[in-house]
C-alpha positions, 0 to 999 in steps of 0.5 A: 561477555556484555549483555548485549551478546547474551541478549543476542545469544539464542540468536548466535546459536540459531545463524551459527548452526545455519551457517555450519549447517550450509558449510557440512552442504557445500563440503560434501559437493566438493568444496574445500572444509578451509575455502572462502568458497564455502564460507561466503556460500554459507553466509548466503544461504543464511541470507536465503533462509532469513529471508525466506521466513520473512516474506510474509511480512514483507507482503504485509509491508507492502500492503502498510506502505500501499496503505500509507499511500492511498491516505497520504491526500487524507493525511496532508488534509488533516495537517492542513486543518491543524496547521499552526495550533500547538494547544494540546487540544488541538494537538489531540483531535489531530492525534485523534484523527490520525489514529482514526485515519489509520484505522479506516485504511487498516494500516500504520507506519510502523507495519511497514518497517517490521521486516527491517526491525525483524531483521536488525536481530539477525544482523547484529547476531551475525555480526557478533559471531564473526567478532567473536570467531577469532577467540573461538578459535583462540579458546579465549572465548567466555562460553567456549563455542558458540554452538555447533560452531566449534573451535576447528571449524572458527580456526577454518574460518578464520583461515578463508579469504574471498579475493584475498580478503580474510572474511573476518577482516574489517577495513578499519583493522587491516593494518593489524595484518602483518602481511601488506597485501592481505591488509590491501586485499581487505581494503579493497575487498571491503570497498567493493561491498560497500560500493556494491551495498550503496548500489543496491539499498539506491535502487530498491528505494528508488524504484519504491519511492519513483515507480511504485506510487501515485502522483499524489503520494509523491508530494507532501512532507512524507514523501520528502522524507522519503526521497531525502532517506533515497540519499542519506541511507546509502552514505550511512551505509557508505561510512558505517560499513568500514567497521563490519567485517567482510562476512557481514558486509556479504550478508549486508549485500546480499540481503539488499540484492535479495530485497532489489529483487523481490521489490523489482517483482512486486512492483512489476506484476502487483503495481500500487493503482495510479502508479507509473509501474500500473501503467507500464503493466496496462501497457504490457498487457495490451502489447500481449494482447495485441500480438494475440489479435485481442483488444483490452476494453475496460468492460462496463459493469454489470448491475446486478439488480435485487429479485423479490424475497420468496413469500413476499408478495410485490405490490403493484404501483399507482398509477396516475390518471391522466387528466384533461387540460382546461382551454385557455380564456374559456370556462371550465367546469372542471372542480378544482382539484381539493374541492369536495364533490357537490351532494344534491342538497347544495348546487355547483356554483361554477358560472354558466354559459349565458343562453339568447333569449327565445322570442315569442311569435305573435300568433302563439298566445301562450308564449311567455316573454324572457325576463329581462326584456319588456312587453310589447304594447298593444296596437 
């Protein structure tokens, strides 16, 4: 036994009694103890189980990726600035602001990945239960059983096909089989899967990657990484599959239809804003809204406005005087406005209007001439 399945043997032990667990279900409805039927539905069950435990993470991948959206115009910014600068210094202050970038939108690039790292365990686990059937049922396996997994039920095992196929045959080992057609049964079975497998993991990421995010965040290097793993996941799946036997290519498939449906849900009622699927759900709702005879109006907000803390007393504003505008071109007695007001002790030196002279009669003998006219003579 290597150490990597004792590192994965607690995990063995956990997808074993699941599926023997599923398996003791599915006899007891009528299905037969040796059937590929009921094998293949245990497999399924284990995927269900697996995957139940694991949305909660997949909700907080959704809100890392719809993160790593929303900062993707940030992210482009920051490697605009740094563009060409390879000192460490100015590889630091970029690493510096990444982080910070990351921190502000809470997410990170890794978050998004955890269901798929959290999962790779369980596959692998899975993947060495069906290798390690055949000496389970054979009594050459180091441990013996593996569990609740006991050398009857891996001869039962062994013994259950799907279409003809043996779930433990792989496509690379069919010509071990001494029987022709079951080596082509296991050939063509395991095509199938993978085709269906391929199918699955191009439209999850393509409706990912195509309906679930904003135009901005369909340009730049990331979102070329993305579309360019649109197209390379599914041929690493496509020539990596011949090696997995047929059992783990049914959890591999079903799995990824498990993954299209939930995704196609999601994006469906929960679409990431200013996204294609946002706006086929705006256009939903007014299509429901007007077979109803409502409208959809994008209400305005209300302002809310801050009322007086108890206790504390509003004090009234300034008001200021309205004053009056002096005649152009003529004189104004108006003081300018920094000037002090005059006491009685100095007087106002603003000009005053110029009076006539008064003329004194002839028969008034007190009457006093104007100081800037002359005295008449006397006759």
């Amino acid at each position: 036994m290597s150490w990597f399945d004792g590192l994965l043997w607690p995990i063995m032990l956990v997808v074993a009694w699941i599926m023997v667990q599923f398996h003791k279900l599915f006899t007891a409805m009528g299905l037969g103890s040796g059937s590929g039927a009921a094998w293949t539905l245990s497999i399924i069950g284990l995927v269900i189980v697996m995957r139940i435990l694991l949305i909660p993470l997949f909700f907080k991948q959704i809100k890392a990726s719809r993160g790593m959206q929303m900062l993707a115009p940030e992210m482009q910014a920051i490697q605009k600035k740094y563009k060409g600068k390879s000192d460490p210094a100015s590889r630091e202050a970029m690493s510096r602001e990444t982080m910070e970038l990351y921190k502000k939108h809470g997410t990170n690039p890794f978050a998004s990945c955890l269901p798929i790292l959290l999962q790779s365990p369980i596959f692998f686990a899975l993947f060495r239960v069906l290798n390690s059937l055949p000496m389970v049922a054979d009594g050459t396996f180091p441990r013996g059983d593996i569990g609740v997994f006991t050398q009857d039920l891996a001869k039962q095992f062994e013994s259950a096909t799907l279409w003809g196929a043996p779930l433990s045959g792989t496509f690379m080992k069919a010509s071990e089989f001494s029987d022709p057609s079951t080596a082509m049964h296991i050939r063509i079975v395991t095509i199938v899967l993978i085709l269906a497998m391929t199918a699955t993991t191009f439209t999850t990421q393509r409706q990912l990657t195509m309906k679930n995010m904003p135009p901005s965040a369909l340009e730049g290097p990331m979102a070329q990484q993305q579309k360019m793993l649109l197209y390379v996941l599914p041929l690493v799946f496509a020539f990596s599959g011949v090696n997995f036997p047929i059992g783990v290519l049914v959890y591999w498939t079903t799995t990824n239809i498990w993954s299209m449906g939930q995704q196609f849900y999601t994006i469906r009622r929960m679409p990431a804003p200013g996204s294609q699927a946002e706006a086929a759900l705006k256009a939903r709702q007014a299509h429901r809204a007007a077979a109803k005879g409502q409208t959809i109006e994008d209400a305005p907000r209300a302002v809310i406005e801050e009322a007086p803390r108890s206790g504390q007393r509003e004090q009234p504003k300034r008001k200021d005087r309205a004053k009056p505008r002096p005649v152009s071109g003529a004189p104004s007695d108006e003081k300018a406005p920094l000037a002090e007001k005059p006491t009685t002790a100095t007087k106002s030196t603003a000009p005053k209007k110029p009076t006539a002279p008064k003329q004194p009669k002839d028969d008034d003998p007190g009457s006093t001439t104007s100081p800037t006219t002359s005295p008449k003579p006397k006759k």
